[in-house]
N, C-alpha and C positions, 0 to 999 in steps of 0.2 A: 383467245385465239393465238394457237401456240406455231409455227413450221419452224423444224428443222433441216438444215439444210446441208447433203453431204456433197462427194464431189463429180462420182462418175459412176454408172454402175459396170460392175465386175465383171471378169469373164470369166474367172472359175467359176467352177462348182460349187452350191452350196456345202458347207462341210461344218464337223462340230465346231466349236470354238468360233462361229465368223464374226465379222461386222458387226450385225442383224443380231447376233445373238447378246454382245457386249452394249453395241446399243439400248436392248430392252430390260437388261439389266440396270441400266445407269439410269433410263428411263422411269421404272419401277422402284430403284431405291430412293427417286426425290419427288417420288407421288404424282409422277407426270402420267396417266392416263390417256390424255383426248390429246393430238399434235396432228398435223399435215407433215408430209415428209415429202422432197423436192430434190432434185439433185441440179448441182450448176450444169449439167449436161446431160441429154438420154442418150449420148454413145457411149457403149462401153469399152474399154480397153484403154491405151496410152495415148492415142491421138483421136482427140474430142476438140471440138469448140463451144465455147460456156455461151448459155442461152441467157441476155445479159438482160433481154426484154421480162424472160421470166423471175427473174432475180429482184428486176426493177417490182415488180407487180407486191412482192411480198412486206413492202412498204406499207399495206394495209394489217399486217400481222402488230397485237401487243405487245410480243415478244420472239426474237426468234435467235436460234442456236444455228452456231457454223460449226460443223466437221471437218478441224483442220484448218489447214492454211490454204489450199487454192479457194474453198467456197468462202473464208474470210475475205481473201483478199477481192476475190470477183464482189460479195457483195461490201466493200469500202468504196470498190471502182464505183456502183451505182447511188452511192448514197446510204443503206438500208444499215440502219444503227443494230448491233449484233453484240449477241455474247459469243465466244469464239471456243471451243471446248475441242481437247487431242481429239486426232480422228481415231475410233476406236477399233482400228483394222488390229488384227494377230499382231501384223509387224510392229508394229508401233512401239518401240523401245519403250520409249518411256512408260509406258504404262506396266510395263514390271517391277515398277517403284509403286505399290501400292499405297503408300502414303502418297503419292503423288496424284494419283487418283482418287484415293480418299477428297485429299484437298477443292481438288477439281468438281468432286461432285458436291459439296461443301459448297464453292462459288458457284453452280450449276443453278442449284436450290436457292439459294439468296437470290439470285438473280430473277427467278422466277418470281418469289414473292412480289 
């Protein structure tokens, strides 16, 4: 019992290169299959408030991955022990360091074992 957990959903457009795409890739190169997916909030756009009850509930998960720093941090707020992994948006600098990522999904995978 796998959830990972991002942080708001978007208001653009779906388009090539998204999220969803970089996610299923990262997904896919560490043999992750089966996961529940959750977001710290169902609004989307810049001003959300994190759903802390639902956050609390994922307590019951093996194992579960944050997208980023706000769904890390909401779930440290409630207790829910987490591996923490870049959020995989376009933007995200850091992930043009592909060794960087390499790494990441390296600890991704260990972690899951």
């Amino acid at each position: 019992m796998i959830v990972i957990i991002g942080q708001n959903p978007s208001t653009a457009k779906q388009r090539k290169n998204s999220t969803f795409d970089r996610l299923k890739k990262w997904t896919e190169s560490v043999g992750l299959t089966s996961y529940d997916f959750i977001n710290c909030s169902d609004e989307p756009g810049d001003k959300y408030e994190i759903d802390y009850d639902k956050l609390s509930a994922t307590k019951k998960y093996k194992k579960v991955i944050a997208l980023g720093g706000v769904a890390s941090k909401a779930l440290t707020k409630v207790g829910v022990r987490h591996f923490k992994m870049p959020h995989p948006s376009p933007r995200n600098r850091q992930l043009n360091d592909k060794q960087f990522e390499s790494d990441m999904l390296y600890k991704m995978k260990e972690y899951l074992l």
